[in-house]
N, C-alpha and C positions, 0 to 999 in steps of 0.2 A: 264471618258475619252472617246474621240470618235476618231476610226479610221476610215480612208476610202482605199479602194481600188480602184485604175483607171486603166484604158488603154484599148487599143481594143482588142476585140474579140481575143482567141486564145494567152493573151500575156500569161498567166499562172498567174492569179489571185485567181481563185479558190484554186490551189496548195498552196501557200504561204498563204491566209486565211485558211485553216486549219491546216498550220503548225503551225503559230502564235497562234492559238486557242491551238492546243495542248497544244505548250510552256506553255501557261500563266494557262493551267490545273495542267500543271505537277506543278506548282510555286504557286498553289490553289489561286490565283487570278479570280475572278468571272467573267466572259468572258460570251457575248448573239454574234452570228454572226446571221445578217439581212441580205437581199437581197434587190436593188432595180433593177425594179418595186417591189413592194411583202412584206413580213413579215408580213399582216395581211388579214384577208378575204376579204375584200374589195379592196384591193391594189392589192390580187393575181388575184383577177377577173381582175382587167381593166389591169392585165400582160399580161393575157389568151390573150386580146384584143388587145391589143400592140403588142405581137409577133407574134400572127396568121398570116404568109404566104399568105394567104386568104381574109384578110381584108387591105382597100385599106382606106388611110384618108391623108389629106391635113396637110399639118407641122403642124399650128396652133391647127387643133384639136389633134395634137401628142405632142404638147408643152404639151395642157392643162390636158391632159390625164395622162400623166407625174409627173406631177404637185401633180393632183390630188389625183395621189398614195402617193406622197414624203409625202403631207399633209398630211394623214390617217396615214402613217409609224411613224412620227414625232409626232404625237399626242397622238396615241396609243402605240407603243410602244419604241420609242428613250425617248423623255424626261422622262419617269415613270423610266427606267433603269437608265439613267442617274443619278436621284434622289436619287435611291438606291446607284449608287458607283459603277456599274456594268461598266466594259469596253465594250463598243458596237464596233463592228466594223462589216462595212457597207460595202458591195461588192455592189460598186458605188454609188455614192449619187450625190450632184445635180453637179458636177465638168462633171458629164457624159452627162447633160443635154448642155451644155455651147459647149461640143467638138462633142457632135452626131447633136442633133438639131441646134444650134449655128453655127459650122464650116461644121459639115454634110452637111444638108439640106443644108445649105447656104443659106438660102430665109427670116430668121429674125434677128433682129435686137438684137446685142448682151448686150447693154442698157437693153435692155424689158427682156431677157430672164434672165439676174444677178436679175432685182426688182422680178422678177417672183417667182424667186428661195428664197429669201428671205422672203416670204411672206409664202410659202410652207414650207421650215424649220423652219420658226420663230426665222431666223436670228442665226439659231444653223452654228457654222463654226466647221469642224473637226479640233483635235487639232494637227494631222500630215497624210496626204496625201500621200501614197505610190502609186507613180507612175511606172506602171513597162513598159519601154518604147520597143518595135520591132516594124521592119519593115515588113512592110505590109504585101508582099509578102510571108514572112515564119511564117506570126500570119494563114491568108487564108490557108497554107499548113497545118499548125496544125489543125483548124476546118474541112478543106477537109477530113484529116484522123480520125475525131472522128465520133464513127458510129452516126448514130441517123438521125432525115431531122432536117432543120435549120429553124430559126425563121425569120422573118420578115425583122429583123435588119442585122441578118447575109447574105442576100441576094442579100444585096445592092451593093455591087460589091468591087474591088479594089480603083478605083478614090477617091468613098466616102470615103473610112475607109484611105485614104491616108490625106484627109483632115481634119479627124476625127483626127488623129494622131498629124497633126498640131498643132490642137486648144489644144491637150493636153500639148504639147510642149509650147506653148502658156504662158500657165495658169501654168506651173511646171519654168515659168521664170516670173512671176508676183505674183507669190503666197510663201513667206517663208515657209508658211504651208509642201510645195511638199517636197518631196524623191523622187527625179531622180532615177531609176534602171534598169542597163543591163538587160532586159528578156532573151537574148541569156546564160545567166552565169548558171552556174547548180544551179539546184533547191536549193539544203544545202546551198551554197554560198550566196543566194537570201536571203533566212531565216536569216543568218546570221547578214547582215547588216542591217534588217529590227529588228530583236532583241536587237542591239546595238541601236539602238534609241529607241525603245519602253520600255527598261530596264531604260533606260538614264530617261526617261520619270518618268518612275513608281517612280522611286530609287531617 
């Protein structure tokens, strides 16, 4: 089984993937949680390169960049777990490519970027999409208050991540896959509903 995680920066995605992860420890179901960019050496490098602040590249090499990693992730190590029976679930997978580069950038063509994405996963679709939905404004206030500097993507401002939000919005009304979810609602709350489906699932 493959889950995914979406939404912008700040919705509280990391919280609720490791709540999930717990649950299905405690229920000894055998659970891998992935990152994307990331989950393998190669994918964590071209992360390095993608978030770097520092480093300045044109959509198209940031699609394929992208890409690139999903393919290494997907190769190496989603389908092998898969195989095994392992439940993956994926903090972002290519749903994020479709609402950052897609609706983000704004500048390609959302045709190209769906074959792209297909071609990178190997046509692997998650089998439920938690979408955890906030506005802008109070996702930017959460990242402003966590200590650390910010990445590449986090820099880009309010407008972008307004439109980024869209295209999530988008795709959680064309996709049956998606789970719409209050990010404002308390964290247990969040768990909750996300539990009731993922049991629904397993059971």
């Amino acid at each position: 089984m493959l889950i995914s995680f979406e939404g912008i920066d700040g919705c509280g995605k990391t919280t609720q993937i490791m709540l999930l992860k717990e649950r299905l420890i405690r229920e000894r179901i055998p659970v891998e949680v992935l990152r994307e960019p990331g989950g393998t050496e190669l994918s964590e490098m071209i992360r390095s390169l993608l978030l770097n602040p520092d480093v300045q590249m044109n959509p198209v090499t940031e699609l394929l960049l992208f890409s690139a990693a999903r393919a290494e992730l997907v190769a190496e190590r989603v389908q092998p777990l898969l195989q095994q029976k392992v439940i993956v679930i994926l903090d972002r997978f290519y749903d994020s490519t479709v609402a950052y580069q897609g609706f983000g950038r704004g500048s390609l063509p959302i045709k190209e970027i769906h074959h792209l994405n297909k071609i990178a996963s190997q046509n692997i679709e998650p089998d439920a999409t938690f979408f955890l939905d906030l506005d802008v404004d109070t996702a930017l206030q959460r990242r402003m208050s966590q200590s650390g500097a910010h990445d590449r993507m986090e820099l880009a401002g309010g407008p972008f991540y307004e439109r980024v939000r869209d295209g999530f919005l988008y795709l959680s009304k064309t996709h049956p896959r998606f789970v719409k979810l209050d990010a404002n609602l308390p964290a247990e709350t969040i768990h909750h509903q996300i539990w009731q489906r993922v049991s629904g699932m397993i059971h």
